[in-house]
ZAMARGU-4260 file (C-alpha; in steps of 0.2 Angstrom, whole numbers, plus 5000, padded with zeros to 4 digits):
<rodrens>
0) 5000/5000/5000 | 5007/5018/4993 | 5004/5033/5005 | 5003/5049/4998 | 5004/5066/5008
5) 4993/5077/5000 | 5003/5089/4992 | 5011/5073/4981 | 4991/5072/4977 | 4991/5089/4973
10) 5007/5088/4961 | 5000/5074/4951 | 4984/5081/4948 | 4992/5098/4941 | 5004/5087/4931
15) 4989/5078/4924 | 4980/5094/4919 | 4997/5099/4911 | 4998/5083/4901 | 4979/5084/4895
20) 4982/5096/4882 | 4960/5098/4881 | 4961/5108/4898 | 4974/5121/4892 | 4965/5127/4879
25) 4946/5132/4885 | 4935/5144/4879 | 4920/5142/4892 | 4902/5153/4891 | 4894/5158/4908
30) 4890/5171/4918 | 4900/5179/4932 | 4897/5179/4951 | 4906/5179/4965 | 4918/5194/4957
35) 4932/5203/4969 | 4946/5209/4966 | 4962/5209/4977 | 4973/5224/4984 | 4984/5217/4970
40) 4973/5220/4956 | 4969/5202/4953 | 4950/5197/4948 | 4942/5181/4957 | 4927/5176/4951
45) 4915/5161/4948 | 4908/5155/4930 | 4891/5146/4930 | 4878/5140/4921 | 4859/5132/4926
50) 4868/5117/4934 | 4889/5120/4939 | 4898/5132/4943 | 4917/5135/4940 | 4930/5144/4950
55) 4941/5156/4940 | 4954/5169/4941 | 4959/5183/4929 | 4978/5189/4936 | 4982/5209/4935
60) 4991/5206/4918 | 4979/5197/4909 | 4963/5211/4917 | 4973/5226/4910 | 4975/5218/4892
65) 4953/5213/4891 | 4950/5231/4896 | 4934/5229/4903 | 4932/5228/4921 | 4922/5208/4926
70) 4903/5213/4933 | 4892/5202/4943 | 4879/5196/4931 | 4888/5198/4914 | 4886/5185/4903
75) 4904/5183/4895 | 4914/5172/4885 | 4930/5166/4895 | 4948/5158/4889 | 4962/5151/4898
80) 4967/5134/4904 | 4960/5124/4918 | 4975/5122/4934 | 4973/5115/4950 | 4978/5127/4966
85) 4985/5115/4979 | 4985/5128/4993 | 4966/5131/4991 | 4963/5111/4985 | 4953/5116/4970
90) 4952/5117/4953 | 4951/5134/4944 | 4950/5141/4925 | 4965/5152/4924 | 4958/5167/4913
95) 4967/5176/4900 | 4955/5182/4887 | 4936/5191/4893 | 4925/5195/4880 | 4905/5198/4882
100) 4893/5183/4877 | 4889/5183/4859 | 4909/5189/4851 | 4909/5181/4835 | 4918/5163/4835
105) 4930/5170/4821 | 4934/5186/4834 | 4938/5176/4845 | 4950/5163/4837 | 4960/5177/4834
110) 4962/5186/4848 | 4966/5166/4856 | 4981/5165/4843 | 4985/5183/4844 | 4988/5179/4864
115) 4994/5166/4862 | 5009/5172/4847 | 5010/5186/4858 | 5015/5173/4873 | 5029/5165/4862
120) 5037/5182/4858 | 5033/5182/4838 | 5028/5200/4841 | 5041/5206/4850 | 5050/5222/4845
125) 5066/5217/4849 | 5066/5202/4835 | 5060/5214/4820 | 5074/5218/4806 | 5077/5235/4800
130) 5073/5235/4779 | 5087/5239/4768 | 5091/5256/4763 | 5094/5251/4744 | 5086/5233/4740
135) 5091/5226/4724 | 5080/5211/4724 | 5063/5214/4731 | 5050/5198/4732 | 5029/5199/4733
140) 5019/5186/4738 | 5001/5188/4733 | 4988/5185/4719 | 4994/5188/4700 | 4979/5190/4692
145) 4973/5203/4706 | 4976/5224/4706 | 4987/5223/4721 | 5003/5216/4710 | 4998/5229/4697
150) 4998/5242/4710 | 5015/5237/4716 | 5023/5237/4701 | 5020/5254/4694 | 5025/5262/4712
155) 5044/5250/4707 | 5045/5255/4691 | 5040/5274/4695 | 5051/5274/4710 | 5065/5262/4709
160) 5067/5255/4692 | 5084/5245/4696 | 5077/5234/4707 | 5073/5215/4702 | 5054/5210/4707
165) 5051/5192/4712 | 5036/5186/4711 | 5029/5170/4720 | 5008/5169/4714 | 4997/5162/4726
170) 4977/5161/4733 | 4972/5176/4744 | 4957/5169/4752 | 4947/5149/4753 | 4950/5138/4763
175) 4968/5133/4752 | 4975/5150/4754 | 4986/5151/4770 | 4993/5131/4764 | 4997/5141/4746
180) 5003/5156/4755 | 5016/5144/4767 | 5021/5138/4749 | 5027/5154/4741 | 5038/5158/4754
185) 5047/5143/4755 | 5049/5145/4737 | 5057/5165/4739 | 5067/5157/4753 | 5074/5144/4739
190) 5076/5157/4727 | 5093/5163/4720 | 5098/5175/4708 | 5114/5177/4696 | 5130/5173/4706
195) 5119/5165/4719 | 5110/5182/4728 | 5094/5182/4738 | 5081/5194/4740 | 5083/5209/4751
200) 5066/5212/4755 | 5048/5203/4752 | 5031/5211/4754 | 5017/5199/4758 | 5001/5208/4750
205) 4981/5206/4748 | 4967/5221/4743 | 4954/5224/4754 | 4942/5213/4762 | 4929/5206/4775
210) 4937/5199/4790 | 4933/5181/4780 | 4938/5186/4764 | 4956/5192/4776 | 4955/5176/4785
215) 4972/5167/4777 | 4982/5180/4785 | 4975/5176/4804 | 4984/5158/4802 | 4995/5153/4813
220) 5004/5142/4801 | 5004/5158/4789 | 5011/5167/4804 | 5023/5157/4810 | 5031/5154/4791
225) 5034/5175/4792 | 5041/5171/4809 | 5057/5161/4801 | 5058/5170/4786 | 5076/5175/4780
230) 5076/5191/4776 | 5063/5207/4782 | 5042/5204/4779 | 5029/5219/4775 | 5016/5215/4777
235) 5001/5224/4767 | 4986/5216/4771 | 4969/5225/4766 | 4966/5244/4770 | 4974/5254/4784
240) 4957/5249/4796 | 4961/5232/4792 | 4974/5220/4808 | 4978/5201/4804 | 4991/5190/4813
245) 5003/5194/4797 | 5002/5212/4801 | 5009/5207/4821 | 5023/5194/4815 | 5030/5205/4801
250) 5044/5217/4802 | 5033/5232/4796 | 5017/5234/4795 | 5010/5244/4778 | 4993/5253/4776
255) 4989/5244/4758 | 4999/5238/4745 | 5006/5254/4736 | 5010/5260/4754 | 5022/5245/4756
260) 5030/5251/4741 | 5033/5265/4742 | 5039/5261/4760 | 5053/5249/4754 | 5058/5260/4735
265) 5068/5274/4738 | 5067/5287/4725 | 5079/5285/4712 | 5077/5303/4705 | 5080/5311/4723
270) 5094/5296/4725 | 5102/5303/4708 | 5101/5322/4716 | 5110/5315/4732 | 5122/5306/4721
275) 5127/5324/4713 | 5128/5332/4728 | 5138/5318/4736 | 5150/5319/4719 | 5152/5337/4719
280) 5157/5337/4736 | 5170/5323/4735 | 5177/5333/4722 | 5179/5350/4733 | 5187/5338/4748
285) 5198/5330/4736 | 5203/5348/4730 | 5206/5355/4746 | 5215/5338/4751 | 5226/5341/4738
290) 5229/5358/4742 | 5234/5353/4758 | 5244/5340/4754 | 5255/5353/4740 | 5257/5363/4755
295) 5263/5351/4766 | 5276/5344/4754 | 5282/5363/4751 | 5286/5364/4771 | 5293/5346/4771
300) 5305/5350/4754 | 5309/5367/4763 | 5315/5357/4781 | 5323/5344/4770 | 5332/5359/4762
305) 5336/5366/4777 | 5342/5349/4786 | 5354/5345/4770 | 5374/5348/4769 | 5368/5357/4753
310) 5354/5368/4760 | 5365/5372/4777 | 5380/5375/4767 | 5369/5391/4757 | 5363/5393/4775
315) 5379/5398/4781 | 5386/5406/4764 | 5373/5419/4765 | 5377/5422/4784 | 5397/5424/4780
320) 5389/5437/4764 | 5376/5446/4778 | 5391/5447/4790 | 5405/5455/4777 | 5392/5469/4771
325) 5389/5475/4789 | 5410/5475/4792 | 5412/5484/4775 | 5396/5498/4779 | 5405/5499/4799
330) 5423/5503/4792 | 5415/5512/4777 | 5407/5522/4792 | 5422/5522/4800 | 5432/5530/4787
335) 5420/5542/4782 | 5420/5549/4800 | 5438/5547/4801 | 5440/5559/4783 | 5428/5572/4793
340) 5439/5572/4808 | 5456/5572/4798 | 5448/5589/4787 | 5440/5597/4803 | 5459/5596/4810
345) 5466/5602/4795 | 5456/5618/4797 | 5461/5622/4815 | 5480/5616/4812 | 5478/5628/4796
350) 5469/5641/4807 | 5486/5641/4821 | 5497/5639/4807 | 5512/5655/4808 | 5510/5655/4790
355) 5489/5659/4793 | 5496/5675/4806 | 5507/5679/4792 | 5492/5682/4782 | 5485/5693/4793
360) 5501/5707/4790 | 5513/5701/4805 | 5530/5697/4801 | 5545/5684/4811 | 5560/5693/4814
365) 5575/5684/4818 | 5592/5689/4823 | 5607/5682/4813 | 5623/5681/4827 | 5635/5669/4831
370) 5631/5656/4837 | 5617/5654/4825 | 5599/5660/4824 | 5588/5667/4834 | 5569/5674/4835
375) 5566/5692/4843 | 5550/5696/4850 | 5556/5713/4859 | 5566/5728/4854 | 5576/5726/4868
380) 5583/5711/4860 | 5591/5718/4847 | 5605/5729/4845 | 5611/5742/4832 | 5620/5736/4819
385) 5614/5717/4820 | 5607/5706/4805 | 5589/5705/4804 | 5581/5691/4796 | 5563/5695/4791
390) 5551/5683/4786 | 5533/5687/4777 | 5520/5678/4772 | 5527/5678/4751 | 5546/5677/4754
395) 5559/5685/4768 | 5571/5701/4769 | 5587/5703/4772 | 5590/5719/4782 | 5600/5727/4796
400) 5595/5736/4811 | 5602/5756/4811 | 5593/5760/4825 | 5582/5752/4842 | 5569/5763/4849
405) 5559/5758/4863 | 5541/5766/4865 | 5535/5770/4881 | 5524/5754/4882 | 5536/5744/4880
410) 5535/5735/4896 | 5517/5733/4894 | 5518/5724/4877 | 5530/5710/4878 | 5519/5701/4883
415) 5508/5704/4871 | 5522/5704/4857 | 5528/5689/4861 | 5511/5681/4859 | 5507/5688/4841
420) 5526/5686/4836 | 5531/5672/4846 | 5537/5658/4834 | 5554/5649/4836 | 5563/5639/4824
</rodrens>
């Protein structure tokens, strides 16, 4: 005999839950009673019908995604997967979706799959690709006989001729559709171009529609074919009003097909204006680079010139030919003051020159006695009868004295005499 604690009962009931996949994925009609909600923001309520009742709880999360608040007495349409709660020892429908009674059955099949995609993290942000600037090789799933490719072409041909279309046909709507539409991508992802290429870009595309008509593109094998794709999805499903499960799992969302491409075709006329501008400004930075680069080299060549045995040697040589022209102007100086000082002595020498005193009417009188020659500046020196030498400013006499007379200022003038007659020999 096997004896069980009860929480070992508890575990194998929740496992068994777990492993019945029929109580995972519950949409159950009732209405609501019992409804509170916890400081926490959690919603307990009951569902019930003429006979049963069953416990259920709708947690913060889930309550802020339905919207509407769970009233006593509304009659509503629940989903959500049936869990046992060991601590309370009951069973209870664990709500995520809340929806009034009578939501259309196709509604609500979407909104399960949209949650539950939305679970996995097929719509997560994080996971979408950026489109290419520039696609060279653009792929469109859709209908070939329908307006939608037509429309798509003529925006890439007015656009952005250069780029290759790929075309993979296939059903927009029946009940084969969302097989056909599984199809053509796995044939885009197959697809290579010259030199083995692949696409860049693909837009998956249908004109508008009712939400039956738009119903291939809520599959979830559709969805999830868009999920693994290789390259970047749009999706351009129906008109701007229009949402399908594509429009979630793709990369970008477009609000109809010639939206999509004009979304993923740049321009090529404005691309050729950027292209021109780009050019001509290349052309001015490889101007001004060379420009640079010339002046550059010229103060390089100069340094070189100046670091070189040649280029110090000229260095020098014109120093040694700056040096000699300032000592040549310094004794060129020189002797032109030394010229003025040598004339400006001349004149005084000239002006104290006997020969200058001469000019002036004096006379150098000398007496000529043994034993030789001599200058007389008084009349006291001389004597009668003695032989007077007299010298003038154009030649000399020869004379001799009769007589010496002495004026009575004599004494006072001997002084004086012998300063404006007093030259020796």
């Amino acid at each position: 005999m096997n004896i069980l604690e009860v929480s070992e009962v508890g575990a194998r009931i929740s496992e068994l839950f777990k492993l019945d996949g029929t109580l995972s994925d519950l949409w159950v009609q009732g209405e609501l009673t019992n409804v509170s909600r916890s400081a926490r923001g959690h919603y307990y309520f009951s569902l019930k019908d003429e006979s049963s009742q069953l416990r259920s709880v709708l947690f913060r999360g889930a309550a802020l995604r339905c919207g509407a608040e769970p009233r006593a007495g509304d009659q509503v349409i629940a989903h959500g997967k049936v869990d046992f709660y060991p601590p309370g020892g009951a069973c209870q429908l664990c709500v995520d979706l809340l929806y009034p009674a009578g939501t259309g059955a196709a509604y609500l099949r979407f909104e399960a799959l949209r949650l539950k995609l939305e679970q996995e993290g097929l719509f997560a942000e994080e996971r979408k690709r950026p489109l290419p600037d520039y696609p060279r090789r653009i792929g469109v799933v859709t209908s070939e006989s329908g307006a939608v490719l037509h429309d798509i072409m003529t925006v890439l041909t007015r656009r952005y001729p250069i780029a290759e279309v790929v075309i993979a046909h296939t059903s927009v709507q029946g009940e084969t559709a969302p097989a056909e539409i599984v199809a053509a991508l796995a044939r885009l992802a197959a697809w290579r171009g010259v030199n083995g290429v692949r696409l860049d870009v693909v837009v998956v595309a249908r004109g508008g529609g009712s939400p039956e008509e738009l119903a291939a593109f809520n599959d979830e094998g559709v969805a999830r074919a868009i999920f693994a794709s290789p390259w970047p999805i749009v999706s351009a499903i129906g008109h701007e009003t229009d949402f399908t499960i594509c429009d979630f799992v793709a990369d970008l969302r477009a609000p109809t097909p010639s939206a999509a491409a004009e979304i993923i075709a740049p321009d090529l006329r404005l691309l050729a204006g950027t292209v021109r501008d780009l050019s001509e400004r290349a052309r001015e930075i490889v101007a001004l680079t060379l420009v640079d680069a010339r002046s550059r080299l010229g103060r390089a060549r100069e340094a070189l010139l100046l670091q070189a045995p040649t280029g110090r040697i000229a260095l020098e040589r014109q120093a040694t030919r700056d040096e000699l022209r300032r000592a040549r102007a310094h004794v060129g100086y020189r002797l032109d003051a030394a010229r003025e000082h040598l004339a400006a002595r001349r004149l005084q020498l000239a002006a104290l020159s006997p020969l200058a005193t001469l000019g002036r009417g004096y006379s150098i009188v000398s007496v000529r006695s043994a034993p030789g020659e001599r200058v007389i500046r008084s009349a006291r020196q001389a004597q009668p009868d003695d032989r007077l030498h007299i010298r003038l400013l154009d030649g000399n006499i020869e004379a001799d004295a009769i007589a010496v007379e002495l004026d009575s200022t004599s004494d006072a003038r001997d002084s004086e005499g012998s300063a404006a007659t007093g030259f020796e020999r």
